[in-house]
C-alpha positions as CSV (number, residue, x, y, z in Angstrom):
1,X,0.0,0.0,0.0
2,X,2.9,2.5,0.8
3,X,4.5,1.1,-2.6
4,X,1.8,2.1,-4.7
5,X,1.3,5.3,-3.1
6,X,4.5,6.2,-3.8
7,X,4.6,5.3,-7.4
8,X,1.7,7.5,-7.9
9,X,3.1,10.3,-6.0
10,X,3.9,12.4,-8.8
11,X,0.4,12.4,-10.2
12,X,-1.9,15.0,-9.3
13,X,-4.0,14.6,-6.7
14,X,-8.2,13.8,-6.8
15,X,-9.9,16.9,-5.9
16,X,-13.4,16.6,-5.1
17,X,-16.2,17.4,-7.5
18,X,-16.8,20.8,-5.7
19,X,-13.2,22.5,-6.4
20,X,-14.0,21.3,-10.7
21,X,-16.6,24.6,-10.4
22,X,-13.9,26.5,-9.3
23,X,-11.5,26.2,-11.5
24,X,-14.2,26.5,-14.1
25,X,-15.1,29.9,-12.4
26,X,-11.4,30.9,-12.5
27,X,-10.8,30.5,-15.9
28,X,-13.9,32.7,-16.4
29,X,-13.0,35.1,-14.1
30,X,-11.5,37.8,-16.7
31,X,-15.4,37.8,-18.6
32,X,-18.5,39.9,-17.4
33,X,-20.3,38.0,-14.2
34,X,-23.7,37.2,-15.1
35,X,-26.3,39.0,-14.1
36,X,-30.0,38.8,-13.2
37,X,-32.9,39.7,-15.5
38,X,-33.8,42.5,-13.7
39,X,-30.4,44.3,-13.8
40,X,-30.5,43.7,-17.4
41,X,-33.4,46.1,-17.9
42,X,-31.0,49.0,-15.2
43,X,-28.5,48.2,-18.8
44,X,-30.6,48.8,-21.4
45,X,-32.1,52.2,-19.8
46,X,-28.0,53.0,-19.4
47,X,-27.6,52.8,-22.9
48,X,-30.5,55.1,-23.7
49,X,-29.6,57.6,-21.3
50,X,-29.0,59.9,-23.8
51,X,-32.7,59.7,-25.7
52,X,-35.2,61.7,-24.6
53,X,-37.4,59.9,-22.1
54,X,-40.9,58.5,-23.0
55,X,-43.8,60.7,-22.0
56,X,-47.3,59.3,-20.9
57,X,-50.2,60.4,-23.5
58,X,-51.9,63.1,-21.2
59,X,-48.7,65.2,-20.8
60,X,-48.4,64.7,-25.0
61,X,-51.3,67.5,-25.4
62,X,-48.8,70.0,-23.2
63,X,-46.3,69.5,-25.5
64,X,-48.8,70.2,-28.1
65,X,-49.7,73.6,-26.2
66,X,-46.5,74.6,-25.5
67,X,-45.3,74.2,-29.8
68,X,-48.8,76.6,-30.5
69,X,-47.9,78.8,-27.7
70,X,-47.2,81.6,-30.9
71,X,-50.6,80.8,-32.5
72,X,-53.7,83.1,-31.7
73,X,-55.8,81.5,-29.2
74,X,-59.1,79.9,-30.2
75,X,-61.9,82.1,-29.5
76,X,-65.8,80.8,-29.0
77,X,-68.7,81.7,-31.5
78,X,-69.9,84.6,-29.4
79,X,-66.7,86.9,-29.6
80,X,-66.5,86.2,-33.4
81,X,-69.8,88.2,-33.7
82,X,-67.9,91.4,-32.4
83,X,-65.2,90.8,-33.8
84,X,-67.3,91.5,-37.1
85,X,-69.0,94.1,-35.8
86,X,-65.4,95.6,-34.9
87,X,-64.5,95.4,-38.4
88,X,-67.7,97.3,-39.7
89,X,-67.3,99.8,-37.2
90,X,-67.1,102.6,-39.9
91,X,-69.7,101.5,-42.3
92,X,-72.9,103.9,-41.9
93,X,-75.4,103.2,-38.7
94,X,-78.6,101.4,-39.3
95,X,-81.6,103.8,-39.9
96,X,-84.5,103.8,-37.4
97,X,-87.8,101.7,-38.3
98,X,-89.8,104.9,-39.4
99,X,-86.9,105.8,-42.3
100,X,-87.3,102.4,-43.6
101,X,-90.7,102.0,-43.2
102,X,-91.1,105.5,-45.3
103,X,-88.7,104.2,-48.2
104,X,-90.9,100.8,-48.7
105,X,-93.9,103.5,-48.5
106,X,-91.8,105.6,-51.4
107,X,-90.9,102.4,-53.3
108,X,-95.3,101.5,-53.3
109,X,-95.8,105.0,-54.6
110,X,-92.8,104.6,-57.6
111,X,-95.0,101.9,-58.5
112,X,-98.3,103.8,-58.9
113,X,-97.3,105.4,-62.5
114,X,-96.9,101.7,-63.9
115,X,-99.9,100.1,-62.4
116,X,-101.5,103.5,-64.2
117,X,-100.5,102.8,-67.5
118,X,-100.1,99.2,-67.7
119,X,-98.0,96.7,-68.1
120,X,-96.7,98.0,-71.6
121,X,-97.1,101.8,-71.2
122,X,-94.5,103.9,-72.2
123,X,-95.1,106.6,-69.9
124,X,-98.1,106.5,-67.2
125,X,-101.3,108.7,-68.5
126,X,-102.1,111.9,-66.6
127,X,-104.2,111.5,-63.8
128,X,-106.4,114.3,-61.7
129,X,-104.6,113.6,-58.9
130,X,-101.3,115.1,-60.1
131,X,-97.9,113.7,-59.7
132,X,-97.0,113.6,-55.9
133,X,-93.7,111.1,-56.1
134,X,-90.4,111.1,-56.9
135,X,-88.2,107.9,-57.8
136,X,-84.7,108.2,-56.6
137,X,-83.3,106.0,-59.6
138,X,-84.5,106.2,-63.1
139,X,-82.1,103.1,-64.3
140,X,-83.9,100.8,-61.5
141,X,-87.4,102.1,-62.8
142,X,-85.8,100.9,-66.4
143,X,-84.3,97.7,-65.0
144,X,-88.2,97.3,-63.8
145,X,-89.5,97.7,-67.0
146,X,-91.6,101.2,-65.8
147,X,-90.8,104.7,-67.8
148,X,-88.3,107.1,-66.3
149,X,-91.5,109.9,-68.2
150,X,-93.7,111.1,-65.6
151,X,-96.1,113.8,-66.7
152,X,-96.6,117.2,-64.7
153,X,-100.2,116.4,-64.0
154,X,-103.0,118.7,-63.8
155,X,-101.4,121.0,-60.8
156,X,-98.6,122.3,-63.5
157,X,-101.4,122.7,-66.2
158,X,-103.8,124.9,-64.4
159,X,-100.7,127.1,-63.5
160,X,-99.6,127.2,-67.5
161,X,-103.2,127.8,-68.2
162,X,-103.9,130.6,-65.7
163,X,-100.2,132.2,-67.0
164,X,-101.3,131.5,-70.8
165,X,-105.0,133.6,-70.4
166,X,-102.5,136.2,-68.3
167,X,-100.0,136.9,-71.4
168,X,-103.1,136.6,-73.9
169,X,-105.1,138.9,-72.0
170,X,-102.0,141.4,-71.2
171,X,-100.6,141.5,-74.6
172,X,-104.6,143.0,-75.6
173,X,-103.5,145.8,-73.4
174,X,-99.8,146.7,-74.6
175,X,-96.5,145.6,-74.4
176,X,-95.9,147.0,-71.0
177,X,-98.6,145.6,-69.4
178,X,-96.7,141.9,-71.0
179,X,-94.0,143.0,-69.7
180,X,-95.2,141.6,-66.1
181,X,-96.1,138.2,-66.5
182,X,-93.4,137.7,-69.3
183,X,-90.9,138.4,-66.7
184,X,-92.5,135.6,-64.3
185,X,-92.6,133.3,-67.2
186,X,-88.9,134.0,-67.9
187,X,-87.6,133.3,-64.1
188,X,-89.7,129.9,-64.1
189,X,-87.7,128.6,-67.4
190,X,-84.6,129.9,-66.0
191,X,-85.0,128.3,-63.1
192,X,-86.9,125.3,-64.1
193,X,-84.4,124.5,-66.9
194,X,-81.3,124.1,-64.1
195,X,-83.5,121.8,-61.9
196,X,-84.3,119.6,-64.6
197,X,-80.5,119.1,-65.5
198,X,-79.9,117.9,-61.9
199,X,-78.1,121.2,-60.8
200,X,-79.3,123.1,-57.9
201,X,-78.8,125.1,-56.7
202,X,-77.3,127.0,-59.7
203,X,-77.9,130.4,-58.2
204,X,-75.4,132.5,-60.4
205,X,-77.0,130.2,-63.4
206,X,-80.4,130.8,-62.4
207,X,-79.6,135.0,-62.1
208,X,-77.3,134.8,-65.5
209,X,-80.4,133.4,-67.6
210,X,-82.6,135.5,-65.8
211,X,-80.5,138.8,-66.5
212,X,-80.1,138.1,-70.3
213,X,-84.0,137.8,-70.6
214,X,-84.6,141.0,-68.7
215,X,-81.9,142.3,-70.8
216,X,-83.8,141.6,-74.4
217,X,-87.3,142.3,-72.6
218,X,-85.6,146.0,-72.6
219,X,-83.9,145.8,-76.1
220,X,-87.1,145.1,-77.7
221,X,-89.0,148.0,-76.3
222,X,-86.3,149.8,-76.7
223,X,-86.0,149.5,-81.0
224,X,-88.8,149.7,-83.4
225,X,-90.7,146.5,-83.9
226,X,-89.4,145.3,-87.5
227,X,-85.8,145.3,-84.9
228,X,-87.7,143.4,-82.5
229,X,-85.7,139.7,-83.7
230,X,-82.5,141.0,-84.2
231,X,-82.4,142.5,-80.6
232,X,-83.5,138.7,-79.2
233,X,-80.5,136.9,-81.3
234,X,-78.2,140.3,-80.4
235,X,-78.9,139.7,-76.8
236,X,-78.6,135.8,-76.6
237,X,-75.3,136.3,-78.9
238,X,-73.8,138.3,-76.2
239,X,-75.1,136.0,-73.3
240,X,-73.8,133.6,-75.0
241,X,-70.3,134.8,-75.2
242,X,-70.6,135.9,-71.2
243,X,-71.4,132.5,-70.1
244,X,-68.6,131.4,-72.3
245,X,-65.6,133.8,-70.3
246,X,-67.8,133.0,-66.7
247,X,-67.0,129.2,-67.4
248,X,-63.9,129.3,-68.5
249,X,-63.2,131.0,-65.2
250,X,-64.6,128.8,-63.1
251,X,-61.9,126.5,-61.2
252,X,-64.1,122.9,-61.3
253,X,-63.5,119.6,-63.2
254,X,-63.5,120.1,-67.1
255,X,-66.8,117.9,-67.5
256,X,-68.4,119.9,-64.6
257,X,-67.7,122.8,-66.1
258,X,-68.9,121.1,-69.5
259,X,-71.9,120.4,-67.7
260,X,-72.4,123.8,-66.3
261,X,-71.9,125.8,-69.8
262,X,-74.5,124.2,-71.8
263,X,-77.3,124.4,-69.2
264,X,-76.3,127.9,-68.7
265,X,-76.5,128.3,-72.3
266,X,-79.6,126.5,-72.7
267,X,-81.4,128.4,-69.9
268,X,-80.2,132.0,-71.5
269,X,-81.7,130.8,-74.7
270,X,-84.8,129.6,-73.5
271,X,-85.2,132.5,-71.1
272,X,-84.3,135.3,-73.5
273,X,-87.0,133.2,-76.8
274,X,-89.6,134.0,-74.4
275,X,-89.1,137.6,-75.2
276,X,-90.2,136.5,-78.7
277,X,-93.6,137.2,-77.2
278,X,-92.9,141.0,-77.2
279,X,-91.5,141.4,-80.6
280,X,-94.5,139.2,-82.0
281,X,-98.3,140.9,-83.2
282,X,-100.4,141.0,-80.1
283,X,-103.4,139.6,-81.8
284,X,-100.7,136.4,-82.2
285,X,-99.6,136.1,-79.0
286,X,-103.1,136.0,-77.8
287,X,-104.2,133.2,-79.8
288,X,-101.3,131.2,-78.9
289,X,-101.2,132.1,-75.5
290,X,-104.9,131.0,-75.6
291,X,-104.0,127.8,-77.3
292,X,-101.0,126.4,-75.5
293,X,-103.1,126.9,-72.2
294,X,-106.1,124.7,-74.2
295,X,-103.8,122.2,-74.7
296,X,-102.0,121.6,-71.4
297,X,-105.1,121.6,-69.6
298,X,-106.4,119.0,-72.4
299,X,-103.2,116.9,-71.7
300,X,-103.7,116.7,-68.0
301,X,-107.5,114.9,-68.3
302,X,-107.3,110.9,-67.5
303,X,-107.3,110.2,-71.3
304,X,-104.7,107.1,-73.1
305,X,-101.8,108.8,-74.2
306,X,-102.8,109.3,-77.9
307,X,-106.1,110.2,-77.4
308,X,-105.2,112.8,-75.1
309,X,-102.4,114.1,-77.2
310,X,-105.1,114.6,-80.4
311,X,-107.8,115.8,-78.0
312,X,-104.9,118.3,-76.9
313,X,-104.3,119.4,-80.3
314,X,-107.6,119.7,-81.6
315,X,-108.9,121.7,-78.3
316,X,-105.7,124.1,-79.6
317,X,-106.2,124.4,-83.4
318,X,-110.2,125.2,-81.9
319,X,-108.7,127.8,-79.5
320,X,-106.8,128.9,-81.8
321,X,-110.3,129.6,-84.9
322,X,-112.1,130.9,-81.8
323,X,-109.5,133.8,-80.5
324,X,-108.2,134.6,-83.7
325,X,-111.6,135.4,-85.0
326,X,-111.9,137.4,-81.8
327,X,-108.9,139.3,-82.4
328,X,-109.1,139.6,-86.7
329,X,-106.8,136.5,-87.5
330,X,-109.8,134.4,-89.3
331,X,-108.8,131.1,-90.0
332,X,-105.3,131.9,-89.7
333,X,-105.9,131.6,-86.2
334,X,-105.9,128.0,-86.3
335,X,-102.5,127.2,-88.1
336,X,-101.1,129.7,-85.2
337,X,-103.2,127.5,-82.4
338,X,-102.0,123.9,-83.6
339,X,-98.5,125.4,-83.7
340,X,-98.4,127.2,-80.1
341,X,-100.4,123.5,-79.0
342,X,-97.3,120.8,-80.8
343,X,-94.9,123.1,-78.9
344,X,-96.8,123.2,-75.8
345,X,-96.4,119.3,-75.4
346,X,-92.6,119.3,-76.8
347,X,-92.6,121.6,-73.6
348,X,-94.4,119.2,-71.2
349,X,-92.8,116.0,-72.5
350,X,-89.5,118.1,-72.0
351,X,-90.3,118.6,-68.2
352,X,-91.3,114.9,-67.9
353,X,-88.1,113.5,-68.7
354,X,-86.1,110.9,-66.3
355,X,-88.6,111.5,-63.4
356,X,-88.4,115.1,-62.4
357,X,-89.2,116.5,-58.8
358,X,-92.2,118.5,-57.7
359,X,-90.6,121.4,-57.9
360,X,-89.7,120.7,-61.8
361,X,-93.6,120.3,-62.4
362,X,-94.4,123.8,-60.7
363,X,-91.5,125.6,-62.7
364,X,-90.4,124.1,-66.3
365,X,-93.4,121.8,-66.7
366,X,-95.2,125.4,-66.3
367,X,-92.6,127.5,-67.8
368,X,-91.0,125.5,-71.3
369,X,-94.9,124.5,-72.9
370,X,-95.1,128.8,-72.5
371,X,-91.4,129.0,-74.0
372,X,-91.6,127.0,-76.7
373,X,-94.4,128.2,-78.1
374,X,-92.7,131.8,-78.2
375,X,-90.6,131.6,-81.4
376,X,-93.4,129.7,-83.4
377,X,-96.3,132.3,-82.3
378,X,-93.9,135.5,-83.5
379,X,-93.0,133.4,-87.1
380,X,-96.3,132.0,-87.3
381,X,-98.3,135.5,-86.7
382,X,-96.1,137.3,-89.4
383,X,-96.8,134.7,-91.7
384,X,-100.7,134.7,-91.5
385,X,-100.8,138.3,-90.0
């Protein structure tokens, strides 16, 4: 037994089983010790230290508040309502009930002149009542298929009556005594005719016209009265010529000032042509005097619109046999009547036009039927006189 353990004394020795894991753990003492599950979660958070950390879902819609922390908050439906009303601060106030209640009132009356005439009327038929509105836009009457035209009515045509028996009764007594109501006549066109043309008020116009036909009134009872014409077309020449320098003067815009000259021309010319009446035979001027007022009162009855205009020119050529036999015309009297009467309603369609105010009715829509007639009563009376 001592022999054989000392033959295998050089051999190593038995180690027990336990030692075997030692050795094993030696060896593998240079490599990373093993670790539990749980400390391999500690490494993987280690290793994304550097990312930004995850963020429950409820602090999310911060972050999303914080990034549109430049955007204009989000405001309810109640502020956006004066917001807008912020934004048409400057825009004019809304007009009290009555106002609006008093336009639809003038919009029912605008409609009265084509429920008058009818559907297809060109211009609504004068009626006894007289003309008592005023439309505020003649293209919306035309977009609505009614007639800008509106008539003076029978208010207008018992003043141009009462002024036509005035001149023919006054021009029986002289000259002078037609002075007077030639002179009202002459104001009326003037200042009819600058109303009409949507200017007003035209005051230096209005006196301008008014002085050049007070100017020829005098140069025709100033000359003989074979002269009597060439003073008229004297004075409107120079009245002519004055408006002329007064415009170019005048400082406004070159189509106001356009404007301006040829209504001031036109009312010189019409005003100082009435002063045809004073250069004319008074048994002439009575009979067209008498005639024009016939005819504009014959106009203004409730009649269609071409009945009444031959009624109107019949009931003037008739005036016109009846005062001329009166006053030693014969039947010439009745070419001179149905003259004075076609000017007459050139004169009241004239004054009808694009739907004149009241105050255009009671001045030219009295004044022009008078005007017109004035030129064709002094060439008409020489011819049959």
């Amino acid at each position: 037994m001592d022999v054989a353990a000392a033959e295998t004394a050089y051999l190593p020795p038995v180690r027990d089983p336990q030692p075997a894991v030692d050795v094993a753990a030696a060896e593998t003492a240079y490599l990373p010790p093993v670790r539990d599950a749980q400390p391999a979660v500690d490494v993987a958070a280690a290793e994304t230290a550097y990312l930004p950390p995850v963020r429950d879902p409820q602090p999310a819609v911060d972050v999303a508040a914080a990034e549109t922390a430049y955007l204009p908050p989000v405001r309810d439906a109640q502020p956006a309502v004066d917001v807008a009303a912020a934004e048409t601060a400057y825009l004019p106030p809304v007009r009290d009930p009555r106002s609006v209640a008093g336009a639809g009132a003038a919009e029912a009356r605008e409609a009265a002149p084509q429920a008058a005439g009818g559907p297809g009327a060109e211009w609504s038929p004068p009626t006894l009542g007289g003309n008592t509105v005023r439309a505020v836009d003649p293209a919306q009457a035309r977009a609505e298929g009614r007639s800008p035209i509106i008539d003076p009515g029978p208010q207008s045509a018992i003043l141009t009556a009462a002024l036509g028996l005035l001149l023919a009764g006054a021009a029986a007594l002289g000259p002078y005594a037609l002075v007077l109501p030639l002179i009202a006549l002459q104001g009326l066109t003037a200042a009819g005719w600058f109303r009409l043309n949507g200017m007003w008020p035209a005051r230096q116009g209005i006196a301008l016209a008014f002085a050049g036909a007070l100017v020829a009134d005098g140069a025709v009872l100033a000359v003989d009265g074979t002269y009597g014409p060439g003073a008229i077309i004297g004075t409107l020449g120079v009245w002519v010529l004055l408006t002329l320098v007064l415009q170019l003067r005048s400082h406004a815009d070159p189509d106001e000032r356009m404007y301006g000259l040829m209504a001031s021309v036109a009312s010189a010319a019409l005003a100082i042509a009435c002063a045809g009446f004073l250069a004319a035979d008074w048994a002439a001027v009575s009979t067209g005097a008498a005639a024009v007022a016939v005819a504009v009162f014959a106009r203004a009855l409730p009649l269609p619109t071409a009945p009444s205009v031959g009624v109107s020119l019949a009931a003037a050529a008739g005036a016109g046999i009846a005062v001329g036999g009166l006053v030693g015309l014969g039947a010439g009297g009745a070419l001179v009547g149905l003259a004075a009467g076609v000017c007459a309603l050139v004169g009241l369609r004239v004054a009808a036009y694009d739907y004149p105010s009241k105050f255009v009715h009671m001045t030219a829509g009295v004044a022009l039927p008078l005007a017109a007639a004035a030129p064709v009563v002094y060439l008409i009376g020489r011819v049959v006189g």
